[in-house]
C-alpha positions, 0 to 999 in steps of 0.5 A: 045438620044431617036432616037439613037439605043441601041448600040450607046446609050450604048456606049455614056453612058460609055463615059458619066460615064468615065466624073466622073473621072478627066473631065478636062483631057477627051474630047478636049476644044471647041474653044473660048467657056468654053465647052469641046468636047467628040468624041463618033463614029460619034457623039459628046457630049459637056459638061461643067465642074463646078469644084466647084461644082464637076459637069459635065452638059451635054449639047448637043449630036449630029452628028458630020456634025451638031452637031457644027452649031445646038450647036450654034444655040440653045446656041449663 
């Protein structure tokens, strides 16, 4: 997030602290994956749910024309 200017950054952060109530019913499911998709603008948050442990672990953040083929292509 370090080459994000402040507003987006801050706009992405109230998304992100949204996640703490009820994450299952935010965001959409991704496809064939267990992760789940957070619209922010023109950027994307994807995230995974550990239910168990009562935890939301934030795995990538990126623009919505790469965010999918640079999510593969670290996690694939």
């Amino acid at each position: 997030m370090k080459k994000l200017d402040e507003p987006l950054k801050s706009k992405i952060k109230d998304k992100l602290r949204d996640l703490t109530e009820k994450p299952e019913k935010k965001g959409k499911l991704l496809k064939y994956t267990g992760f789940r998709i957070l619209k922010v603008g023109k950027y994307r948050v994807i995230y995974e749910i550990y239910m168990e442990e009562k935890k939301v672990v934030i795995l990538f953040i990126g623009h919505r024309k790469r965010v999918y083929t640079d999510f593969s292509r670290i996690f694939f």
